[in-house]
C-alpha positions in Angstrom: -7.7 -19.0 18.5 -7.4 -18.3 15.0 -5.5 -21.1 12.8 -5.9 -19.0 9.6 -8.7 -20.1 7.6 -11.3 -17.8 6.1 -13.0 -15.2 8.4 -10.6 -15.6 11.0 -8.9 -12.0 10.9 -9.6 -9.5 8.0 -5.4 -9.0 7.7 -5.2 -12.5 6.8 -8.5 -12.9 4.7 -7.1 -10.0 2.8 -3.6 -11.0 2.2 -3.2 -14.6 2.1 -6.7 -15.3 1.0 -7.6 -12.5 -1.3 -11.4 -11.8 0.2 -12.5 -8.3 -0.1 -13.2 -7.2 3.0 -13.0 -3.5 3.7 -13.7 -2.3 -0.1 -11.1 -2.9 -3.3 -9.2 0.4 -2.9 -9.0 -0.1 1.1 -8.2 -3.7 0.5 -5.2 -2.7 -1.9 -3.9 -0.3 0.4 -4.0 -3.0 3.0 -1.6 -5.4 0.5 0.5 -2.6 -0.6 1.5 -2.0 3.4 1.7 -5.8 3.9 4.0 -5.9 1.2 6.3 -3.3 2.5 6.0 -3.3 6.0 8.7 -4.6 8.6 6.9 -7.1 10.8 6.4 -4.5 13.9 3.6 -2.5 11.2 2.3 -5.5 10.2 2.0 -6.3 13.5 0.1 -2.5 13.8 -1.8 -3.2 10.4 -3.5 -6.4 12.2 -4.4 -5.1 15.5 -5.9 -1.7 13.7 -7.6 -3.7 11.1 -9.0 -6.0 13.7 -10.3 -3.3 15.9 -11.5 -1.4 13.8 -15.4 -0.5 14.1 -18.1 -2.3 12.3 -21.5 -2.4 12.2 -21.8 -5.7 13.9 -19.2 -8.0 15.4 -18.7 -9.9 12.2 -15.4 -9.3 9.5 -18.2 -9.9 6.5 -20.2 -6.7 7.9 -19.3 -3.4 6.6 -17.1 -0.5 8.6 -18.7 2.2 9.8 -16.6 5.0 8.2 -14.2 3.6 5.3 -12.9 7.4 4.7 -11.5 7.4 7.7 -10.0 4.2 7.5 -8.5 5.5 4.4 -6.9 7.9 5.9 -5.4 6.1 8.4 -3.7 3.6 5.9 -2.7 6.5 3.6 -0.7 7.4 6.8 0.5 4.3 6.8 1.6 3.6 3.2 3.5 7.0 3.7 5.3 5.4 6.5 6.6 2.5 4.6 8.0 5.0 1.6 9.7 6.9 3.9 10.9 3.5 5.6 12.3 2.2 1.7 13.9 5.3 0.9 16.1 5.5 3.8 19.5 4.3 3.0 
């Protein structure tokens, strides 16, 4: 069970801890959703960021594709505008 240390989920290791983990600009988009986000897409955030594909089983080893991750959290950060500007 994670308790929140280090290397326990790459959300967290991010976020509260300030690790790079996916890259700096992924990384960023990563805080700038956190930031925004109601809890139910943070919730999303950590369960996409925690499954998605590595080379290896380890957080500390590289994605496999990082554009595509991009892409995904690009979605995402348009999500939480959209979220902020309604009234």
């Amino acid at each position: 069970m994670p308790n929140g240390k280090p290397g326990d989920h790459p959300l967290t290791d991010i976020v509260v801890h300030n690790a790079t983990i996916f890259g700096a600009e992924i990384d960023d988009k990563v805080r700038q959703i956190y930031s925004g986000a109601s809890p139910e897409l943070r919730s999303h955030l950590a369960a996409l960021l925690y499954a998605w594909p590595r080379k290896n089983t380890s957080f500390a080893s590289p994605v496999t594709d990082t554009n595509e991750l991009s892409y995904v959290l690009d979605t995402l950060l348009a999500c939480v505008a959209a979220q902020r500007s309604q009234p």
